[in-house]
mmCIF file of the N, C-alpha and C atoms, coordinates in Angstrom:
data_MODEL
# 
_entry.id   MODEL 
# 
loop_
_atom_site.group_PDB 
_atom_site.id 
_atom_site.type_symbol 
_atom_site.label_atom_id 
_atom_site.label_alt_id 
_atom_site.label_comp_id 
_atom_site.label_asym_id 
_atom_site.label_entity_id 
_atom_site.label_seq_id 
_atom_site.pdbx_PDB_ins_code 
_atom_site.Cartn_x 
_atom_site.Cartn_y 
_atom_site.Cartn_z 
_atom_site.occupancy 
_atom_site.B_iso_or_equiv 
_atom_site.pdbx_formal_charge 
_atom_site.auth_seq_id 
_atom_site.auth_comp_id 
_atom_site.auth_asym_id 
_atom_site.auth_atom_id 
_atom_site.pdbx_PDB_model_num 
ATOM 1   N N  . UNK A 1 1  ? -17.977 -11.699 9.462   1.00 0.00 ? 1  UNK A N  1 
ATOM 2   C CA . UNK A 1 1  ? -17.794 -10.586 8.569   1.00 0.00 ? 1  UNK A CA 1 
ATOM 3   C C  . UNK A 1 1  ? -16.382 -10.650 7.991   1.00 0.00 ? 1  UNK A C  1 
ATOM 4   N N  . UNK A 1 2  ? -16.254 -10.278 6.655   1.00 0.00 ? 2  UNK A N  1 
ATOM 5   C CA . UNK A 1 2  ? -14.673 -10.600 6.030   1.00 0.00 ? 2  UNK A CA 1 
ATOM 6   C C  . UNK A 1 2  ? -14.707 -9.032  5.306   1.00 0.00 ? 2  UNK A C  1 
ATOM 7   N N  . UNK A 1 3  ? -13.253 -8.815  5.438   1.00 0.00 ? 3  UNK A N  1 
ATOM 8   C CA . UNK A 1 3  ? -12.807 -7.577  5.331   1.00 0.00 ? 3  UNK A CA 1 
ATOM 9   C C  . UNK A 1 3  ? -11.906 -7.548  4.324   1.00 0.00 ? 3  UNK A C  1 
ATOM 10  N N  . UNK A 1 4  ? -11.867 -7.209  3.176   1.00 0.00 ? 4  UNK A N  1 
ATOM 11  C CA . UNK A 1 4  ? -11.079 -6.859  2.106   1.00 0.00 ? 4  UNK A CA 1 
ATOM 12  C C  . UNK A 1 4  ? -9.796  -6.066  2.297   1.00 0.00 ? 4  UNK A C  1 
ATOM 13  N N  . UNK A 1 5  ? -8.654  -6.536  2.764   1.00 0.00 ? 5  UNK A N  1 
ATOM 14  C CA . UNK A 1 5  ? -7.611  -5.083  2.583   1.00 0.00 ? 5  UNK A CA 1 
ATOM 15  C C  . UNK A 1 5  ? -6.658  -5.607  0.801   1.00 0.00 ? 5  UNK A C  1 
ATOM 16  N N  . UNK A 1 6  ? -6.287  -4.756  0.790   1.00 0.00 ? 6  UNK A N  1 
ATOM 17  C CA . UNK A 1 6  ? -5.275  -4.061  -0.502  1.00 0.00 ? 6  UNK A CA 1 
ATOM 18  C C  . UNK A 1 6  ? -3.760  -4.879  -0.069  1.00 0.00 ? 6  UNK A C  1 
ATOM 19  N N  . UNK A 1 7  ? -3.351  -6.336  -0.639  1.00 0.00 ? 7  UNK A N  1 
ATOM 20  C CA . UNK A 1 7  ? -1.870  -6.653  -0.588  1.00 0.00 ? 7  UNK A CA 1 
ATOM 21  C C  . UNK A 1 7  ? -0.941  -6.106  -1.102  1.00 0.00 ? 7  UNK A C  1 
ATOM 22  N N  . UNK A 1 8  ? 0.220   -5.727  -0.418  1.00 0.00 ? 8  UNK A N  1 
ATOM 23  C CA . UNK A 1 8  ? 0.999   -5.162  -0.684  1.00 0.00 ? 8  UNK A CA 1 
ATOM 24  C C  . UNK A 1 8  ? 1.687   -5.426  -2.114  1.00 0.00 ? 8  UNK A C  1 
ATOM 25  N N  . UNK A 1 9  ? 1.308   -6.589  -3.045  1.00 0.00 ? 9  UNK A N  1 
ATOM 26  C CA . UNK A 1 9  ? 1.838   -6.635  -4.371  1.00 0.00 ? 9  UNK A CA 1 
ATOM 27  C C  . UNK A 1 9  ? 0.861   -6.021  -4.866  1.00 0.00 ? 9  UNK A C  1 
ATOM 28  N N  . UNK A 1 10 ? -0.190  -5.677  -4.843  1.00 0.00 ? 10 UNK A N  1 
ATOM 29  C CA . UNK A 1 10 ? -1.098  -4.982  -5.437  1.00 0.00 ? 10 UNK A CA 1 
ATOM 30  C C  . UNK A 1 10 ? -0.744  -3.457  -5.811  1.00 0.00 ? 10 UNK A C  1 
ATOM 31  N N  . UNK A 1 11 ? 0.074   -2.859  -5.019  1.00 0.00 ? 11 UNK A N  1 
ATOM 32  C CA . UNK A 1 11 ? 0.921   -1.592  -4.939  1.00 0.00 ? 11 UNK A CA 1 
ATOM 33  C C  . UNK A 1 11 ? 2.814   -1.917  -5.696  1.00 0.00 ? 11 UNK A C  1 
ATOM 34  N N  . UNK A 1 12 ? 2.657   -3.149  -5.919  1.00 0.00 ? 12 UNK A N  1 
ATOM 35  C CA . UNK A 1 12 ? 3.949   -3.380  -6.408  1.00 0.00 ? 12 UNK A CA 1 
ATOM 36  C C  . UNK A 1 12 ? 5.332   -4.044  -5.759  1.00 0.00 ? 12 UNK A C  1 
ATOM 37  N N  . UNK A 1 13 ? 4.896   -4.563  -4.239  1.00 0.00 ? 13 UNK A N  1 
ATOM 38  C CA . UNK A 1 13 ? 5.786   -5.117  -3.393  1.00 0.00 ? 13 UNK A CA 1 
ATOM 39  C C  . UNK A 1 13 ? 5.741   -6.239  -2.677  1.00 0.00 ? 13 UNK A C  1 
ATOM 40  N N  . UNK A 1 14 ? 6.956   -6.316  -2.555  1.00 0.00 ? 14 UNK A N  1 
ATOM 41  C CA . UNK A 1 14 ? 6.910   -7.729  -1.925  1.00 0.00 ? 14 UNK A CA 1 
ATOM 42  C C  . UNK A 1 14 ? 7.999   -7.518  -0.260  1.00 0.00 ? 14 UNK A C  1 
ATOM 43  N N  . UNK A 1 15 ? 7.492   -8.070  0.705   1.00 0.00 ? 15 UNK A N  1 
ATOM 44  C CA . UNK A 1 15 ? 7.421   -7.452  1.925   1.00 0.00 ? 15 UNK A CA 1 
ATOM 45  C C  . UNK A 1 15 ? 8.907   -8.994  2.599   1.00 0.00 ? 15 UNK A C  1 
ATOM 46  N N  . UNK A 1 16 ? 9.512   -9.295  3.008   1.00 0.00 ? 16 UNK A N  1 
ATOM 47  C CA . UNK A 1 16 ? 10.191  -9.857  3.528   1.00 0.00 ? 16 UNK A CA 1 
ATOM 48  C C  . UNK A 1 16 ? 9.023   -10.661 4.494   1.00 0.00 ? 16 UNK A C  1 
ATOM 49  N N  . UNK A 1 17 ? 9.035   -11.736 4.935   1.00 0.00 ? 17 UNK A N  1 
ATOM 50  C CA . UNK A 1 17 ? 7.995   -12.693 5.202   1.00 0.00 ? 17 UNK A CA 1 
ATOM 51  C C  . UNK A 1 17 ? 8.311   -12.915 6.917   1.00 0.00 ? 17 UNK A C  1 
ATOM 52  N N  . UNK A 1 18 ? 9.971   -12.684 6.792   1.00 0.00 ? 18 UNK A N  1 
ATOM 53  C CA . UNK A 1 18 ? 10.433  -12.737 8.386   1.00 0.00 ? 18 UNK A CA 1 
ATOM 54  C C  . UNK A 1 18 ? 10.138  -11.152 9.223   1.00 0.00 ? 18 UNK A C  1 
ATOM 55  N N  . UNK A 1 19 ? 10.495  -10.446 8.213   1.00 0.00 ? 19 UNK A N  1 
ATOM 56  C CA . UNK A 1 19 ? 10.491  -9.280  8.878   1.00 0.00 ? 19 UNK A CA 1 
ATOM 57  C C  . UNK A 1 19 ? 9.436   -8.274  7.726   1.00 0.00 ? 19 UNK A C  1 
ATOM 58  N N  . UNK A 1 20 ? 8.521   -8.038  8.560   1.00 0.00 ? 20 UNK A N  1 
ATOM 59  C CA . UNK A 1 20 ? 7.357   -7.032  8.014   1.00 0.00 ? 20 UNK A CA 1 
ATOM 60  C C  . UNK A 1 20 ? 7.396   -5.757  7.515   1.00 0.00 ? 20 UNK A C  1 
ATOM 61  N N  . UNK A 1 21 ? 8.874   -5.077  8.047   1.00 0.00 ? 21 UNK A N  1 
ATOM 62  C CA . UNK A 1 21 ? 8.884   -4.317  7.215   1.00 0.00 ? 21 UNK A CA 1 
ATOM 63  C C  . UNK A 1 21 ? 9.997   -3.982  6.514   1.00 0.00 ? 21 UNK A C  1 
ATOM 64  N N  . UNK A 1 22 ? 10.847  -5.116  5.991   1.00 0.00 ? 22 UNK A N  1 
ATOM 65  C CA . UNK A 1 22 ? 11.388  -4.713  4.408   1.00 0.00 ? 22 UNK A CA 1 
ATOM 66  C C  . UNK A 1 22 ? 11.256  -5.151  3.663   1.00 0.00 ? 22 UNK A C  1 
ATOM 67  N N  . UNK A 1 23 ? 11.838  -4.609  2.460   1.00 0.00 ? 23 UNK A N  1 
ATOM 68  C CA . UNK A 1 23 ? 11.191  -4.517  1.129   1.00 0.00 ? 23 UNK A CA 1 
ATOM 69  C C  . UNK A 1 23 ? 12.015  -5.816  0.572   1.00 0.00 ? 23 UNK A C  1 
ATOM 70  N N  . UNK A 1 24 ? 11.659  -6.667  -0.076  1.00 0.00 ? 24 UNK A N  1 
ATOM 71  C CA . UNK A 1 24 ? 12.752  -7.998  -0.967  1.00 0.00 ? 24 UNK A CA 1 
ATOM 72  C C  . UNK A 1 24 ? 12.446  -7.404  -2.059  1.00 0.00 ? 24 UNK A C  1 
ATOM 73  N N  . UNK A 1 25 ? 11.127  -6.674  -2.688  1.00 0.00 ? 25 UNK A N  1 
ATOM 74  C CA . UNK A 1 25 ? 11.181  -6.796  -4.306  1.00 0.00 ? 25 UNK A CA 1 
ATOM 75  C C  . UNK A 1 25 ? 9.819   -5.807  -4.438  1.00 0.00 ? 25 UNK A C  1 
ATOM 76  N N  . UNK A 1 26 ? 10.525  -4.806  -5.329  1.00 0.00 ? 26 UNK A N  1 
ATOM 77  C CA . UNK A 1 26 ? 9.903   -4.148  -5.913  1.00 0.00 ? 26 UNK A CA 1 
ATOM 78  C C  . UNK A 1 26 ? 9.867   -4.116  -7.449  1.00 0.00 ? 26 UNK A C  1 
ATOM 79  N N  . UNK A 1 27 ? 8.366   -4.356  -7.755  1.00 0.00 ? 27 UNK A N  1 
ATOM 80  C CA . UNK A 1 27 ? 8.154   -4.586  -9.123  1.00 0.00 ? 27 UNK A CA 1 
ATOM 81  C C  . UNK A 1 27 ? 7.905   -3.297  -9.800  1.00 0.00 ? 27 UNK A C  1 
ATOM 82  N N  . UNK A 1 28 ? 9.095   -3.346  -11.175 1.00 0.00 ? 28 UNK A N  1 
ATOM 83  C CA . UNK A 1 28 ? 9.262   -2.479  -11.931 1.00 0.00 ? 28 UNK A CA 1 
ATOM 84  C C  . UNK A 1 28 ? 8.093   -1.605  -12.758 1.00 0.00 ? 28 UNK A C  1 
ATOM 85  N N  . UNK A 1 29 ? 7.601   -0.348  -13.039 1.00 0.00 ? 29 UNK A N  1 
ATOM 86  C CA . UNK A 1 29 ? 6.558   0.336   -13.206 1.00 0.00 ? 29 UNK A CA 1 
ATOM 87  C C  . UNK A 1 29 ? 4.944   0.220   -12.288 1.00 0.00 ? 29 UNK A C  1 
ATOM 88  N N  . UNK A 1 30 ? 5.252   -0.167  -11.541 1.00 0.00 ? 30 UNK A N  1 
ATOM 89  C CA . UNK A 1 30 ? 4.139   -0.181  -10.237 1.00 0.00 ? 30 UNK A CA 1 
ATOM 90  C C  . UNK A 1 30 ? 4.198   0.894   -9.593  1.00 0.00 ? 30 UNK A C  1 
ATOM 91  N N  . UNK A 1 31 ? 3.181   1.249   -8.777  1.00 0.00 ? 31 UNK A N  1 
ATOM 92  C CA . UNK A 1 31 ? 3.148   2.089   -7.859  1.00 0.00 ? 31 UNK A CA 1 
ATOM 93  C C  . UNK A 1 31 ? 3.923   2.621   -6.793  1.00 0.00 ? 31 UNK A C  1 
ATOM 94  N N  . UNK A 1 32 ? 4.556   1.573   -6.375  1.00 0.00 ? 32 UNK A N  1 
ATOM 95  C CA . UNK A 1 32 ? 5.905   1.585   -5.340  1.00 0.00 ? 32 UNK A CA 1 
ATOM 96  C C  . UNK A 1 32 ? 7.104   2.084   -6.078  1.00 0.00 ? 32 UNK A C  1 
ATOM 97  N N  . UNK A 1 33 ? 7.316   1.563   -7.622  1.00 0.00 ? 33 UNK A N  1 
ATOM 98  C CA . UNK A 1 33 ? 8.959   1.807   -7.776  1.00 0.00 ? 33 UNK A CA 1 
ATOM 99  C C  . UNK A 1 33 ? 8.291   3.465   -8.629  1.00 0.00 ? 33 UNK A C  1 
ATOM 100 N N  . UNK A 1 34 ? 7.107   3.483   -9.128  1.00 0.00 ? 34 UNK A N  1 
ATOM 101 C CA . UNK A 1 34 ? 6.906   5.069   -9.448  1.00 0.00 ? 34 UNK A CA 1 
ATOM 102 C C  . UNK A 1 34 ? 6.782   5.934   -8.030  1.00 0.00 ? 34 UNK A C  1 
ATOM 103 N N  . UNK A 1 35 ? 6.886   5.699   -6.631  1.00 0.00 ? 35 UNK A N  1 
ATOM 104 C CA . UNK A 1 35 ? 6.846   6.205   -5.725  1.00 0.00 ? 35 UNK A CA 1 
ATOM 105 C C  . UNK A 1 35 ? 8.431   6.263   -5.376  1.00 0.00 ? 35 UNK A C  1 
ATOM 106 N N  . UNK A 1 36 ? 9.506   5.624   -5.998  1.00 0.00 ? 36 UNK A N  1 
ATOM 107 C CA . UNK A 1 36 ? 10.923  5.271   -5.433  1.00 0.00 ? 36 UNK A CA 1 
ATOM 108 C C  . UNK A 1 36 ? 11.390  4.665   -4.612  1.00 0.00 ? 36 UNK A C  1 
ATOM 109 N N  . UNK A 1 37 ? 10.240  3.559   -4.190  1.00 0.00 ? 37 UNK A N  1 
ATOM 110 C CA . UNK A 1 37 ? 10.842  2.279   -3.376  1.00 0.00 ? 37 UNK A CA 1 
ATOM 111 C C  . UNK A 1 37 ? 11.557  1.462   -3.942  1.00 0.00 ? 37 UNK A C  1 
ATOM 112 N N  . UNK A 1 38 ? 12.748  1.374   -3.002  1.00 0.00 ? 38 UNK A N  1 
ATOM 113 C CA . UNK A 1 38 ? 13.414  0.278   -3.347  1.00 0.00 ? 38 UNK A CA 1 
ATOM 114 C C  . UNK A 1 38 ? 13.616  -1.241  -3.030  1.00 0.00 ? 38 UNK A C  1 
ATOM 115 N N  . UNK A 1 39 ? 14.098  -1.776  -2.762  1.00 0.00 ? 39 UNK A N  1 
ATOM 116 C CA . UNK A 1 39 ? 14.156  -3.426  -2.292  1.00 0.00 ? 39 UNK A CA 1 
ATOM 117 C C  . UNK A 1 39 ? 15.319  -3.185  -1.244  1.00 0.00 ? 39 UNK A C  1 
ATOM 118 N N  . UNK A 1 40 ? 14.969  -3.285  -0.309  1.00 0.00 ? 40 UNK A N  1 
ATOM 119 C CA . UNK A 1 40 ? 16.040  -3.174  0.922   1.00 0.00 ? 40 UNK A CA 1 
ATOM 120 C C  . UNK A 1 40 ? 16.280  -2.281  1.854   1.00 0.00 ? 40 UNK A C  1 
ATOM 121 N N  . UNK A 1 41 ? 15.300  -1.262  1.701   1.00 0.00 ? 41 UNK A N  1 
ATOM 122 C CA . UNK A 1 41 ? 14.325  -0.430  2.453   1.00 0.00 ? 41 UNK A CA 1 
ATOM 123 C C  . UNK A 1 41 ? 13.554  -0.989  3.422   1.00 0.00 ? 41 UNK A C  1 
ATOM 124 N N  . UNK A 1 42 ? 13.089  -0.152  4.538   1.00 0.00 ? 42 UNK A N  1 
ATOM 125 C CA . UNK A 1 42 ? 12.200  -0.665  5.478   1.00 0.00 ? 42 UNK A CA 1 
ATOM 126 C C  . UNK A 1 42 ? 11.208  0.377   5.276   1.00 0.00 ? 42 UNK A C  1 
ATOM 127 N N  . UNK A 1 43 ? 9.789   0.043   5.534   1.00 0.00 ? 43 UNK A N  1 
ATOM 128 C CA . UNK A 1 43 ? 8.463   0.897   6.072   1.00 0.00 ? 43 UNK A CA 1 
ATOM 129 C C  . UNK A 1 43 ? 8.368   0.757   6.925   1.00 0.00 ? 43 UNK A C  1 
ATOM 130 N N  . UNK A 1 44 ? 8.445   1.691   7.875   1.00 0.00 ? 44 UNK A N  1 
ATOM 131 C CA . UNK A 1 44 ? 8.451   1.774   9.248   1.00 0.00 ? 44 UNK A CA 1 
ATOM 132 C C  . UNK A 1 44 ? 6.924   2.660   9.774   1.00 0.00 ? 44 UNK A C  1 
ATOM 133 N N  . UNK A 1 45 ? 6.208   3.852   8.788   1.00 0.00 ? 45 UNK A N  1 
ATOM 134 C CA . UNK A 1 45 ? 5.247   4.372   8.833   1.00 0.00 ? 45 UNK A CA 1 
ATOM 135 C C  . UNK A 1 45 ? 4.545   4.581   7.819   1.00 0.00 ? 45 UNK A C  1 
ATOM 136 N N  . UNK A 1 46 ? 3.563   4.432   7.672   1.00 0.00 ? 46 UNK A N  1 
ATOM 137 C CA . UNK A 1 46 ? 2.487   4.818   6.646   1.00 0.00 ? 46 UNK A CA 1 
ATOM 138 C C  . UNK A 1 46 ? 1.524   5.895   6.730   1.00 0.00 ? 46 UNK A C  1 
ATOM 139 N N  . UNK A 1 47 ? 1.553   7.034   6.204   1.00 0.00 ? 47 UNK A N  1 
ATOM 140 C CA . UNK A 1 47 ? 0.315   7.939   6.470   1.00 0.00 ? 47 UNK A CA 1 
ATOM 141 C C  . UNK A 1 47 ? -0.274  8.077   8.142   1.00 0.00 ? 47 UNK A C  1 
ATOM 142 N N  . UNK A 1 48 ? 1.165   8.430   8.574   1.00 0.00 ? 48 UNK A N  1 
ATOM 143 C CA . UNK A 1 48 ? 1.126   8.636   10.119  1.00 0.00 ? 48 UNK A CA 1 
ATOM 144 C C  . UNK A 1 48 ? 0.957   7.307   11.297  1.00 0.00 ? 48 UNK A C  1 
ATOM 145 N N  . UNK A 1 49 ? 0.839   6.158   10.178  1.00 0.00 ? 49 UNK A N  1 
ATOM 146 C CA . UNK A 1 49 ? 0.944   5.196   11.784  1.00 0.00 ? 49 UNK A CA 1 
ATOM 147 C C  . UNK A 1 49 ? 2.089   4.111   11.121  1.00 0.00 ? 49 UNK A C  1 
ATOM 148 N N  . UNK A 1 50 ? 2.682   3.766   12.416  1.00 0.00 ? 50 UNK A N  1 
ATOM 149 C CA . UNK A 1 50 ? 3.753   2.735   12.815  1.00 0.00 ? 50 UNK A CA 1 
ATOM 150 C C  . UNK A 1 50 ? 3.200   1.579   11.743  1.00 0.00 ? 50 UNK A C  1 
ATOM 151 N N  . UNK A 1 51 ? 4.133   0.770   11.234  1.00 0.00 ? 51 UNK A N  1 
ATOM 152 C CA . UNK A 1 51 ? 4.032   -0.291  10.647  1.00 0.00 ? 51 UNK A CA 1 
ATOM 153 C C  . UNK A 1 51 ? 5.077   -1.162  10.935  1.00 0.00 ? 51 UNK A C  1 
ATOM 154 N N  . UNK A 1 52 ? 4.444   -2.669  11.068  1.00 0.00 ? 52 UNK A N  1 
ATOM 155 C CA . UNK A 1 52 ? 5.281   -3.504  12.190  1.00 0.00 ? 52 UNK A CA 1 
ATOM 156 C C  . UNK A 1 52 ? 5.105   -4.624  11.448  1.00 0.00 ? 52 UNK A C  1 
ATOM 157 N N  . UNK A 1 53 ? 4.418   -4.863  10.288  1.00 0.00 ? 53 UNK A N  1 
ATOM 158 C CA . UNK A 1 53 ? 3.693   -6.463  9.581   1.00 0.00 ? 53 UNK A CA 1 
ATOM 159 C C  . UNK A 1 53 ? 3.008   -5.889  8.560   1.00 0.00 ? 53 UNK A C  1 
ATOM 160 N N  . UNK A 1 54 ? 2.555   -6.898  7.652   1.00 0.00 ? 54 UNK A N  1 
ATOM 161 C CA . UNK A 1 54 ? 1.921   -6.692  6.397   1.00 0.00 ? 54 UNK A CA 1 
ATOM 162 C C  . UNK A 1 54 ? 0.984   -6.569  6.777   1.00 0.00 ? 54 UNK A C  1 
ATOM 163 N N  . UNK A 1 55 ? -0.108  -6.951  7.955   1.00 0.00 ? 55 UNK A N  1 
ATOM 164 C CA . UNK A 1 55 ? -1.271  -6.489  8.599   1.00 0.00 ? 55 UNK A CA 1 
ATOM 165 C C  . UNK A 1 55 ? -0.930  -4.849  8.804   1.00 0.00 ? 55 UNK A C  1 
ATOM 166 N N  . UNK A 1 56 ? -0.467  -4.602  9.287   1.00 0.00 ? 56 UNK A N  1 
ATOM 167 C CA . UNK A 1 56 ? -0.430  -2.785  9.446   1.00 0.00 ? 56 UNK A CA 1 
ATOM 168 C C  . UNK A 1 56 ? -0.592  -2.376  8.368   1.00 0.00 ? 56 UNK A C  1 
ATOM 169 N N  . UNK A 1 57 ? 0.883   -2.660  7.496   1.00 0.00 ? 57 UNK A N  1 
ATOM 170 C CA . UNK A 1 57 ? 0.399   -2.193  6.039   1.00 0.00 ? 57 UNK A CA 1 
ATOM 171 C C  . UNK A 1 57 ? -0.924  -2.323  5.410   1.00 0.00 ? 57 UNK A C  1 
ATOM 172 N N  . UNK A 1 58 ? -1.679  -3.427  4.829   1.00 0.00 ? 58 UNK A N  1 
ATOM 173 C CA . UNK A 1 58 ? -2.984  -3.582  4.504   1.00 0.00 ? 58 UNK A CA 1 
ATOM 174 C C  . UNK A 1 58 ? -3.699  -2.405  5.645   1.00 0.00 ? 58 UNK A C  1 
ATOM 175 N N  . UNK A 1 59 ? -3.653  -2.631  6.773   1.00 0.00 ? 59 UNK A N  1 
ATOM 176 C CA . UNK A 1 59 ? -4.390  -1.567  7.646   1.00 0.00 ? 59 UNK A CA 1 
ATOM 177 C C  . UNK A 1 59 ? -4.548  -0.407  7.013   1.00 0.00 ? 59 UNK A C  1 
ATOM 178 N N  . UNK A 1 60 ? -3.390  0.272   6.605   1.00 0.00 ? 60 UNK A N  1 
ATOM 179 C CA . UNK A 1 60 ? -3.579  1.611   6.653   1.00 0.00 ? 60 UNK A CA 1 
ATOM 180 C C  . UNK A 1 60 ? -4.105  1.635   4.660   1.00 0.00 ? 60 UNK A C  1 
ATOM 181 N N  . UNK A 1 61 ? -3.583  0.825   4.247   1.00 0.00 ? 61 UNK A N  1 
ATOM 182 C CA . UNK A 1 61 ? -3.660  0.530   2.489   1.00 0.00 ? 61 UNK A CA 1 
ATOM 183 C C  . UNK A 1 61 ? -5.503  0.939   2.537   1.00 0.00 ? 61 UNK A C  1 
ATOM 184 N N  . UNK A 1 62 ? -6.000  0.100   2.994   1.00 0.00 ? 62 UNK A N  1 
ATOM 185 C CA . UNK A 1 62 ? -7.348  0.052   3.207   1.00 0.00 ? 62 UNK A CA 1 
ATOM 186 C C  . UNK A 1 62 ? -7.992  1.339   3.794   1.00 0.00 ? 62 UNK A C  1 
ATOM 187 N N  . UNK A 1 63 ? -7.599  2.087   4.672   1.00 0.00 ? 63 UNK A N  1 
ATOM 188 C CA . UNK A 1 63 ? -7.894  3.704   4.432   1.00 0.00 ? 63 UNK A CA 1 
ATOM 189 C C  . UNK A 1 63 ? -7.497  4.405   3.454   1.00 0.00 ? 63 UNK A C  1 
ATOM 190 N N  . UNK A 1 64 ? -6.731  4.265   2.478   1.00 0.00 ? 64 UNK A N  1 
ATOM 191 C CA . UNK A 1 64 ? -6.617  5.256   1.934   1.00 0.00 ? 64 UNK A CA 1 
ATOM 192 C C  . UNK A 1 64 ? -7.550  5.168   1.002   1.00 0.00 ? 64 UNK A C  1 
ATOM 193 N N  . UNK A 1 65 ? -7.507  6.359   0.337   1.00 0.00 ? 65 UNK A N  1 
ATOM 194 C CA . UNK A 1 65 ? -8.135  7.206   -0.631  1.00 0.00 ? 65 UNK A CA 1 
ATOM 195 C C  . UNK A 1 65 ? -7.580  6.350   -2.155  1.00 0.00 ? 65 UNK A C  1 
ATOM 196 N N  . UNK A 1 66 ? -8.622  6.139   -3.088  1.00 0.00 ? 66 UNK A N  1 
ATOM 197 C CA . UNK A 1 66 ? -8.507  5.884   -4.361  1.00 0.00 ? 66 UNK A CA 1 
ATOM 198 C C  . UNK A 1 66 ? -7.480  6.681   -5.334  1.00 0.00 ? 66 UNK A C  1 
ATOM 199 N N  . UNK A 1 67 ? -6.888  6.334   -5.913  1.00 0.00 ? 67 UNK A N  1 
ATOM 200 C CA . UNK A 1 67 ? -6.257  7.936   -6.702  1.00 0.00 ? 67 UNK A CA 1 
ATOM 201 C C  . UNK A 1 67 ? -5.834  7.161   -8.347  1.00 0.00 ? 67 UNK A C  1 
# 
């Protein structure tokens, strides 16, 4: 069974590859920099759970709600 999650450039970011949760690059008029992410920031939580890797992220990306 294969499971579709939502990559984090898909929302406008680009995730540091060593470390899962900061930000190297946020692309300009995307979802992230219209949310006020910046590049050098960490995500540490998403919609109430811990985020530790771009797997978490996609995790929780993939619950959310359409908007």
């Amino acid at each position: 069974m294969l499971w579709r999650y939502p990559l984090p450039q898909n929302i406008g970011l680009e995730m540091d590859r060593s470390d899962g949760t900061l930000i190297s690059r946020v692309t300009a008029a995307s979802p992230a920099a219209e949310a006020g992410l910046t590049a050098g920031e960490r995500i540490e939580m998403m919609d109430g759970q811990a985020v530790t890797s771009i797997a978490d992220m996609q995790w929780v990306l993939h619950g959310a709600p359409d908007t």
